[in-house]
C-alpha positions, 0 to 999 in steps of 0.5 A: 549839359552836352555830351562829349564822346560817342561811346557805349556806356555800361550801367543799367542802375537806372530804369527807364520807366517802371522795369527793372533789369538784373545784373546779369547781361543776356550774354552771361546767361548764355554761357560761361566763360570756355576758354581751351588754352592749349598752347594758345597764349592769352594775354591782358593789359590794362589802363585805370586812371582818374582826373579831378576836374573839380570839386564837382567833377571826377572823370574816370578812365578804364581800358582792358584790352587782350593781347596775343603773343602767338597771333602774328597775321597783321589782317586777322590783328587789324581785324581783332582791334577793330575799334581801334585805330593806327595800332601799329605795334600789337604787342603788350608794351605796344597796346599799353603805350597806345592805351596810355595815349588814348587815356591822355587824348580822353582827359585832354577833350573832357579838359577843354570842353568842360571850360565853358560849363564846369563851374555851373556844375553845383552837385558831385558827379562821376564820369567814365569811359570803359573798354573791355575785351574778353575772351568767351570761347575758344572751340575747334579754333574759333575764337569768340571774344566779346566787346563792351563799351560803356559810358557817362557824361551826365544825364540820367543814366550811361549808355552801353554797348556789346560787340560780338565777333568770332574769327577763325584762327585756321583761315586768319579771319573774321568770322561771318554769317556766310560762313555759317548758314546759307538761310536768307536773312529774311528767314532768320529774321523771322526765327530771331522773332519766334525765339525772342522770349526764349533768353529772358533779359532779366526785366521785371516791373510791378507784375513780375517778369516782362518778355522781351517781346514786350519791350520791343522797337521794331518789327522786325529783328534784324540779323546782324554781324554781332552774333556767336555761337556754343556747341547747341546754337547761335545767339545773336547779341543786341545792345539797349535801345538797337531792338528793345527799350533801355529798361531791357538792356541787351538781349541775347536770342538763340537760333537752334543748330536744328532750326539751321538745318540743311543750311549749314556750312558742310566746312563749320559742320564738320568743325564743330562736329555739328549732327542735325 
């Protein structure tokens, strides 16, 4: 049965393999949610319905997206809602109306393409589509807000996805690596794969606990733009299947602020009060 849509999906229940993986993703173990409102206003709206195809098919929609009343810079919001396209209105009522039509856009596809194969389906199944935007940190006026996308539409499991990004509230843009450290990529590639064990994933087999070196795709580690960072590092964030098998789910590895040394933004230093 084909898939229909393109997007990341959130369950890790089926192991590939003989791993297992805890419930916990990688960035959770990081840190907790750290959220300094001060008189920064935070907002959420959501969207959560449901379609019954068939006595076989029940297909779920769920969005949360945040909202910021106070954020009026049109590049930093197009910036925030970057996955989204043709928001004109970034108010609540505005993204809960564009919410409501991405649902009905959703339930309309599935509706049409499920013509040709809906009734050769002969078990119960559950399909979904999930957003979430959530608000990790907002530290010295850099605001860290975490993407995940998720999804199933048959087969043996869903597939899922992390987006990291950080803007910086007092220039109204994205934040990015230039912005940080001036290491060379290459560099900080090859610290992403001295440091890969040091954040277990929470994969287990028949032995106990599996590295994350273990599970590994590539042979190198590329430094992305999906990364953030708390007052002691940096962590890049990579998705099932990016760096490592599904069985690992997403990884998150650290590069300490002394491992950056000398190489670090004197501006994002002086900011987070950074002494290396």
């Amino acid at each position: 049965m084909r898939n229909t849509i393109a997007v990341l999906a959130l369950s890790t229940l089926f192991a590939v393999s003989a791993c297992k993986k805890t419930e916990n993703n990688a960035a959770d173990t990081v840190k907790k949610d750290t959220v300094q409102t001060n008189t920064f206003s935070v907002d959420s709206v959501k969207v959560n319905d449901s379609l019954k195809l068939s006595d076989s098919l029940i297909v779920k929609y769920s969005s949360k997206m945040l909202v910021f009343p106070g954020v009026n810079n049109k590049n930093l919001l197009d910036s925030i809602y970057f996955g989204e396209k043709n928001i004109q209105d970034f108010s609540k009522s505005g993204l809960k109306g564009w919410l409501e039509n991405n649902k009905n856009e959703y339930f309309s596809k599935i509706k049409n393409d499920s013509k040709d194969w809906i009734s050769d389906m002969n078990f119960s199944q559950e399909w979904y589509s999930d957003m979430t935007m959530s608000l990790k940190s907002k530290i010295n006026d850099y605001l860290h807000i975490q993407y995940l996308w998720s999804s199933y539409e048959g087969g043996a499991h869903g597939n899922y996805g992390f987006s990291e990004r950080v803007f910086d509230l007092k220039n109204n843009k994205k934040l990015e690596l230039k912005d940080i450290t001036s290491m060379p990529k290459a560099k900080i590639e090859a610290l992403l794969m001295k440091n890969i064990n040091k954040i277990n994933s929470g994969t287990t087999d028949s032995n106990g606990k599996v590295n994350n070196s273990e599970m590994l795709l590539v042979d190198v580690i590329p430094a992305t733009g999906n990364f953030y960072f708390d007052e002691k590092n940096l962590y890049f964030h990579y998705s099932p299947y990016e760096i490592a098998a599904y069985a690992a789910g997403d990884i998150a590895i650290p590069i300490s602020w002394e491992e950056l040394k000398d190489t670090i933004n004197p501006e994002f230093k002086k900011r987070m009060g950074i002494t290396q």
